[in-house]
MARROVEX-59470 format. One line per field, with one value per residue (C-alpha): z, y, x. Coordinates in steps of 0.5 Angstrom, whole numbers, plus 2048, in hexadecimal, padded with zeros to 3 digits. Layout:
% residues N
c3 <- Z; ...
c2 <- Y; ...
c1 <- X; ...
//
This chain:
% residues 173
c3 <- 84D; 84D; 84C; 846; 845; 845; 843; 841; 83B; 836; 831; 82A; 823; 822; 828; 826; 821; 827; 82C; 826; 826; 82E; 82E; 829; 829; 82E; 82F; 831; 835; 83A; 83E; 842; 83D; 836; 835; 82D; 827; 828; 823; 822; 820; 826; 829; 822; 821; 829; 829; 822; 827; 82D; 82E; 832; 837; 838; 83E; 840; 83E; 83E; 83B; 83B; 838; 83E; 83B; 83D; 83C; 836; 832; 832; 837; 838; 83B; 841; 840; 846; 845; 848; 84C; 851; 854; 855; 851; 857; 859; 853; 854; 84F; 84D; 84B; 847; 844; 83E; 83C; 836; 838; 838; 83E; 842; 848; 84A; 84E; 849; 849; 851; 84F; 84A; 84E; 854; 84E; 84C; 853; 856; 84F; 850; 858; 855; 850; 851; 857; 858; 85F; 85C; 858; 857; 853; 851; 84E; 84E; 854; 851; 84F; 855; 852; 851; 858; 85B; 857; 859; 860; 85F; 85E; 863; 861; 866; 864; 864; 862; 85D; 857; 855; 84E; 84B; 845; 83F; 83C; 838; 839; 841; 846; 84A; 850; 852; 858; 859; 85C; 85F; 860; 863; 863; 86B; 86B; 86D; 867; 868
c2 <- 727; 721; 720; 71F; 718; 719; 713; 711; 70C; 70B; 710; 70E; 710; 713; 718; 71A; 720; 722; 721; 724; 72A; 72B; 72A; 72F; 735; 73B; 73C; 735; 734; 73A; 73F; 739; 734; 738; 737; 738; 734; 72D; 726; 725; 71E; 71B; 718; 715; 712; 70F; 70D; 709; 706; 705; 708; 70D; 708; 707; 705; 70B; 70F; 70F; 714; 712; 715; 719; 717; 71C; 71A; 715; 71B; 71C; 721; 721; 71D; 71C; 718; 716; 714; 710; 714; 713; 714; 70D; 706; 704; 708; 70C; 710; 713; 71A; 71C; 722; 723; 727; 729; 72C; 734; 731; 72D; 731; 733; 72E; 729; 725; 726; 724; 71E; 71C; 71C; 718; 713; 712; 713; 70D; 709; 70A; 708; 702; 700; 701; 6FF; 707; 70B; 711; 716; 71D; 723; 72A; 731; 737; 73B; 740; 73A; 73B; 736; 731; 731; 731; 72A; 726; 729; 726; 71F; 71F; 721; 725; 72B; 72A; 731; 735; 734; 73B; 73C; 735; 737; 73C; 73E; 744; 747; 746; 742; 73F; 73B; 735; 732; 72B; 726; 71F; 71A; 713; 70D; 70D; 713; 715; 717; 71A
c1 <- 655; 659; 660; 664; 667; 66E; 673; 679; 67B; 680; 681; 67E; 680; 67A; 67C; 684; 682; 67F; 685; 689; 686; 685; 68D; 68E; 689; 68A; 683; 681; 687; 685; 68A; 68F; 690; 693; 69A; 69A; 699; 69B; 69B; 693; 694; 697; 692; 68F; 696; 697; 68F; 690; 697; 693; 68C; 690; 690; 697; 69B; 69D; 698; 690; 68B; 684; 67E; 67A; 672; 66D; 665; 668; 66C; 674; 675; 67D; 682; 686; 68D; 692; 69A; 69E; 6A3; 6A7; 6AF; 6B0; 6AE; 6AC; 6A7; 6A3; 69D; 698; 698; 691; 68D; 687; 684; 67D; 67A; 678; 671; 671; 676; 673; 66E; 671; 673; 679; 67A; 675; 679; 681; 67E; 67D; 684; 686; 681; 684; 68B; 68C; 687; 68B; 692; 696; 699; 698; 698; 695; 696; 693; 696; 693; 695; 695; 68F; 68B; 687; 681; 685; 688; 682; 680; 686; 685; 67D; 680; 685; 68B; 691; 694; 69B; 69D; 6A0; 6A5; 6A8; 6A9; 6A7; 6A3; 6A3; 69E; 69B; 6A2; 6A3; 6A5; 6A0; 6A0; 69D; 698; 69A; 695; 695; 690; 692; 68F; 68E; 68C; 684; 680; 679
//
């Protein structure tokens, strides 16, 4: 069997009911990304200021066989001005979890960033019992740089966070 196209693109309008309803719905969001209800319409207003598309935070459509499957977004980050990094994730619907597409899709985004940015540095996190999703960025080359204790709350705990780094001279596979 062959493999599926994956591709990334701009977010259509066509897509937002979707992204609004991938945001905001626990079933559709999985175990690691619910962190309560939140304003469902603050995609639609920052995709009619910019496309989502803004300076300091990109979110692209993850195309899978020619149909909406997710998306992946970075944001600028980064301690100094002199020196940003981008901060990378990925979101997909239940249906197309589990199939590669997701790793196909973050390599995308990452060979697009250190393509059209000047940025040295990317990093990516996920909360430690996100064992899937730290073997993808380990796929894509990423280093573990370790834990964060206590980074995020979510379903009324405290959750620690694994960091992650990719540099642009850093081997990939």
């Amino acid at each position: 069997m062959s493999e599926e196209s994956v591709s990334l693109r701009p977010i259509a309008e066509a897509d937002l009911p979707v992204v609004e309803g991938l945001v905001n719905d626990p079933e559709m969001l999985g175990e690691f990304q619910w962190y309560g209800w939140r304003d469902s319409q603050r995609y639609r207003r920052r995709w009619l200021e910019s496309g989502l598309l803004e300076e300091g935070q990109w979110m692209l459509a993850v195309e899978v066989g020619g149909r909406f499957g997710g998306f992946v977004a970075a944001n600028r980050s980064g301690v100094r001005p002199s020196a940003p990094y981008w901060s990378i994730g990925v979101q997909l619907l239940p249906h197309v979890r589990g199939r590669g597409i997701g790793t196909r899709a973050q390599r995308l985004l990452v060979d697009h960033l250190f393509a059209h940015s000047p940025v040295m540095r990317l990093e990516a996190d996920t909360e430690a019992g996100n064992l899937a999703e730290q073997r993808v960025l380990e796929k894509l080359g990423f280093t573990r740089e370790g834990v964060q204790r206590a980074v995020t709350f979510r379903a009324g705990a405290w959750r620690d966070v694994v960091r992650y780094s990719l540099l642009r001279t850093d081997p990939r596979p």
